[in-house]
C-alpha positions as CSV (number, residue, x, y, z in Angstrom):
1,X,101.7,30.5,76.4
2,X,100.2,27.2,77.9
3,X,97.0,26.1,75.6
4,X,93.7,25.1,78.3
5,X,93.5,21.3,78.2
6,X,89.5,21.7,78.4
7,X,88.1,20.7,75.1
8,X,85.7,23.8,72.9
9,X,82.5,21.8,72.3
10,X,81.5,23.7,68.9
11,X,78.2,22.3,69.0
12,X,77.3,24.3,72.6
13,X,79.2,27.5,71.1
14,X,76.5,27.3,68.0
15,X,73.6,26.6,69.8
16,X,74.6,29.9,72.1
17,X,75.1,32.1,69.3
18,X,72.1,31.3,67.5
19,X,69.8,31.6,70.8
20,X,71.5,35.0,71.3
21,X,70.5,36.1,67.9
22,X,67.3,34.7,67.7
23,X,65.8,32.6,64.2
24,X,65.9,35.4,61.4
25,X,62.5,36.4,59.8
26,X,61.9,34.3,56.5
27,X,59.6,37.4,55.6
28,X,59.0,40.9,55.1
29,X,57.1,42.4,58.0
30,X,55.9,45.2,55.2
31,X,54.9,43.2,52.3
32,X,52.8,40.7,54.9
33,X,51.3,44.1,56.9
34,X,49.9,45.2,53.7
35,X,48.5,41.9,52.9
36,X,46.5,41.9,56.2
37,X,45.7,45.7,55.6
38,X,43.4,44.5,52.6
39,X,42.3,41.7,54.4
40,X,40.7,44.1,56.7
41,X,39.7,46.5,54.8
42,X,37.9,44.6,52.1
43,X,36.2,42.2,54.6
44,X,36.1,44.0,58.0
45,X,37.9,43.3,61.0
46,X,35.2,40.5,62.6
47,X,35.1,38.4,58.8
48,X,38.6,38.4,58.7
49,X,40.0,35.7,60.9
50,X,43.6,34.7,61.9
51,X,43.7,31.6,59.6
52,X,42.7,33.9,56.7
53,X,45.3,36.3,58.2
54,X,48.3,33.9,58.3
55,X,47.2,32.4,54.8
56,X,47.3,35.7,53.0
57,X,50.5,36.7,54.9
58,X,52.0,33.6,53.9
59,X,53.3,33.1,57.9
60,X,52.7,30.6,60.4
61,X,50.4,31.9,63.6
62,X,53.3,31.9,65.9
63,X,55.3,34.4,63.1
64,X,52.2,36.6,63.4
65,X,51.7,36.7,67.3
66,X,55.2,37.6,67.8
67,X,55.9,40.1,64.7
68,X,52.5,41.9,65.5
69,X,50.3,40.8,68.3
70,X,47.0,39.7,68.4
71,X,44.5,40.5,65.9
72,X,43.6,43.8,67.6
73,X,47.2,45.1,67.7
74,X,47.6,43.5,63.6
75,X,44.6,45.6,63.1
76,X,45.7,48.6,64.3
77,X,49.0,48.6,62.5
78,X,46.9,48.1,59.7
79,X,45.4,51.2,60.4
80,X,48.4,52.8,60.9
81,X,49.6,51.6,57.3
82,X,46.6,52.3,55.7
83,X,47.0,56.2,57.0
84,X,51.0,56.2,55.9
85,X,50.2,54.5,52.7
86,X,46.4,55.0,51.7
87,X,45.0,58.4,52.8
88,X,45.1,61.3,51.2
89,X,47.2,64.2,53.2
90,X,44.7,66.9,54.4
91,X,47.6,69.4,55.4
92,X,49.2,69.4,51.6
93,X,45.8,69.9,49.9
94,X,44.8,72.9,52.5
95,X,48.5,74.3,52.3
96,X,48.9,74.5,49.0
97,X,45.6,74.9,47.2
98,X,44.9,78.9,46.6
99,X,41.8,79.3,48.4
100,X,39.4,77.2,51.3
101,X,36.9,76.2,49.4
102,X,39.4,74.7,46.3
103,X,41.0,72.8,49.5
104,X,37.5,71.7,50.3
105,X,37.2,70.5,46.9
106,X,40.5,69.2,46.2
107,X,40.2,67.3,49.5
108,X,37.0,65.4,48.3
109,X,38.1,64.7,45.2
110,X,41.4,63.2,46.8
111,X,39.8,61.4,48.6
112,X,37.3,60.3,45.9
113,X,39.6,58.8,43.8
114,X,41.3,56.5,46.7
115,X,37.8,55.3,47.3
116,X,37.4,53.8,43.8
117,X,40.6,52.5,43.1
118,X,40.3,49.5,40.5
119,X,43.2,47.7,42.7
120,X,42.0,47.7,46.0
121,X,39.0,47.7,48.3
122,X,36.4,50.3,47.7
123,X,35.8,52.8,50.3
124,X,37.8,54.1,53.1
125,X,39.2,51.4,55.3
126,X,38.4,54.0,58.5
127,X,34.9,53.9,57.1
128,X,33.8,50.2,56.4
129,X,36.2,48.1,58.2
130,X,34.6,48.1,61.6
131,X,31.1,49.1,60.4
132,X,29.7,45.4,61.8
133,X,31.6,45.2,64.7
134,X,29.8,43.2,67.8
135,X,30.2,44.8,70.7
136,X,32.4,42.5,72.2
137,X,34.9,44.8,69.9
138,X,33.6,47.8,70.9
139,X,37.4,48.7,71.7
140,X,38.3,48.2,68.1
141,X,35.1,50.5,67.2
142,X,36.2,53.4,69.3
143,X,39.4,53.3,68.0
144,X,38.7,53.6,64.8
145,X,35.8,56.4,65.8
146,X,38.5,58.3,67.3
147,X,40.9,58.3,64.2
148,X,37.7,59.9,61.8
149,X,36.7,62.7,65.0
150,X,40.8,63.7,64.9
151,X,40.2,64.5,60.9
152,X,36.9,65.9,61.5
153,X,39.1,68.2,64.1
154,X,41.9,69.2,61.7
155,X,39.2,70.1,59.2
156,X,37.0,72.2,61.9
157,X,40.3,73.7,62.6
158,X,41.5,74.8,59.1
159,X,37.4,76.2,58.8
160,X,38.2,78.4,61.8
161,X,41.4,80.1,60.6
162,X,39.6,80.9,57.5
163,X,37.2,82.7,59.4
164,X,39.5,84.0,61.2
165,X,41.2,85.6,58.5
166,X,38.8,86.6,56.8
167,X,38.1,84.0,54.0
168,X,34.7,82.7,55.3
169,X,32.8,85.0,56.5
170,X,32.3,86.0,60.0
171,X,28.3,84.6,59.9
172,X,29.0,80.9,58.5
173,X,28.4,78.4,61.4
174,X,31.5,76.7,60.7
175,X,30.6,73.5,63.0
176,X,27.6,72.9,60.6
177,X,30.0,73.1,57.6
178,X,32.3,70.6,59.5
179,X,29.5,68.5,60.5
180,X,28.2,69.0,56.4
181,X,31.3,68.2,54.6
182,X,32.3,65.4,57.0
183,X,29.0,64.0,56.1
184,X,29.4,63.9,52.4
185,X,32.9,62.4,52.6
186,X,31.5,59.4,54.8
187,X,28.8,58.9,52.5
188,X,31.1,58.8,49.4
189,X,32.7,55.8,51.3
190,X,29.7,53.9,51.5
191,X,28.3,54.8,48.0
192,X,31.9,53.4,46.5
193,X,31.2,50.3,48.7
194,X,27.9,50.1,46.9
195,X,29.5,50.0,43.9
196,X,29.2,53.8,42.1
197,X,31.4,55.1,39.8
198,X,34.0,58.0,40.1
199,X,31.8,59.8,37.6
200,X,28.4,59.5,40.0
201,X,30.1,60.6,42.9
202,X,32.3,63.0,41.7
203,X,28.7,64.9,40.9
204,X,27.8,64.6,44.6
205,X,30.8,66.0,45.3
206,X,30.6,69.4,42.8
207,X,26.8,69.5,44.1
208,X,28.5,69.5,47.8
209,X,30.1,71.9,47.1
210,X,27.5,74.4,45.9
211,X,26.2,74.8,49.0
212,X,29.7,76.7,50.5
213,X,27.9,80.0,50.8
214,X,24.6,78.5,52.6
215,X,25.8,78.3,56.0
């Protein structure tokens, strides 16, 4: 077999192979998500800016726009890592307590102790991250809004089929007990932010929980 005569520039066959694959990512897209997460959640999505963002990360800007976006879209998968990682799962705590109001309980108290942890920012990041939001981020805002209605559905929801089978009674207004409980969990949020202790809230919470029968 004849051998071409036209000369392989190895240079040009590099350069191809490493535009085809594209620079490798000097870090992990997890580890920096969480970072931001806590960014956001400690100091609210308009305090936190992209240099405090990319510092915290430990990335350039350019890494960060083209791993995650803009700061809206790094904020939502936030969001979406704070819900994987940082909430407390309604459906275990309904399935598998023995009754509707332990669930009730259980899912406060869940939910308590994430809002107090020593680690990370009090309250619930759902709660307090877009609490001063200008309304040029109203976008942001209603996002977020719409994440706390869904749970505020999935607990109106598990209500109802306890009516419905015969747990809570047939009289209860179960959209006030929604409305009630919802309430309470909010305001935990904020008192944590404030700076109670699991102790003080963990009160409200049993004292919450007194008034099952009054609806």
């Amino acid at each position: 077999m004849q051998e071409s005569s036209k000369p392989i520039n190895q240079m040009d066959s590099a350069n191809s192979i490493s535009k085809g694959r594209g620079r490798p990512k000097c870090f992990n897209e997890e580890q920096a998500l969480e970072k931001a997460m806590t960014l956001f959640w400690k100091y609210g999505y308009e305090a936190t800016s992209m240099s405090d963002l990319t510092f915290a990360m430990g990335i350039t800007a350019p890494s960060l726009y083209s791993t995650y976006g803009d700061k809206s879209e790094l904020f939502n998968r936030c969001i979406d890592y704070y819900l994987r990682h940082e909430s407390c799962s309604m459906e275990m705590i309904f399935k598998q307590a023995h009754s509707i109001k332990l669930a009730m309980e259980l899912y406060l108290i869940e939910n308590l102790k994430r809002l107090v942890q020593k680690d990370k920012p009090k309250g619930c990041m759902l709660v307090v991250s877009t609490m001063n939001c200008s309304i040029q981020n109203q976008q942001i805002q209603q996002s977020i809004s719409e994440k706390r209605q869904l749970s505020k559905s999935n607990l109106l929801e598990k209500l109802l089929a306890a009516q419905a089978s015969g747990e809570i009674s047939a009289q209860t207004n179960i959209q006030a007990m929604t409305d009630y409980y919802m309430t309470i969990l909010q305001g935990l949020s904020l008192q944590a932010r404030d700076g109670a202790t699991f102790e003080q809230l963990e009160s409200v919470v049993h004292t919450a929980m007194q008034t099952w029968d009054y609806f």
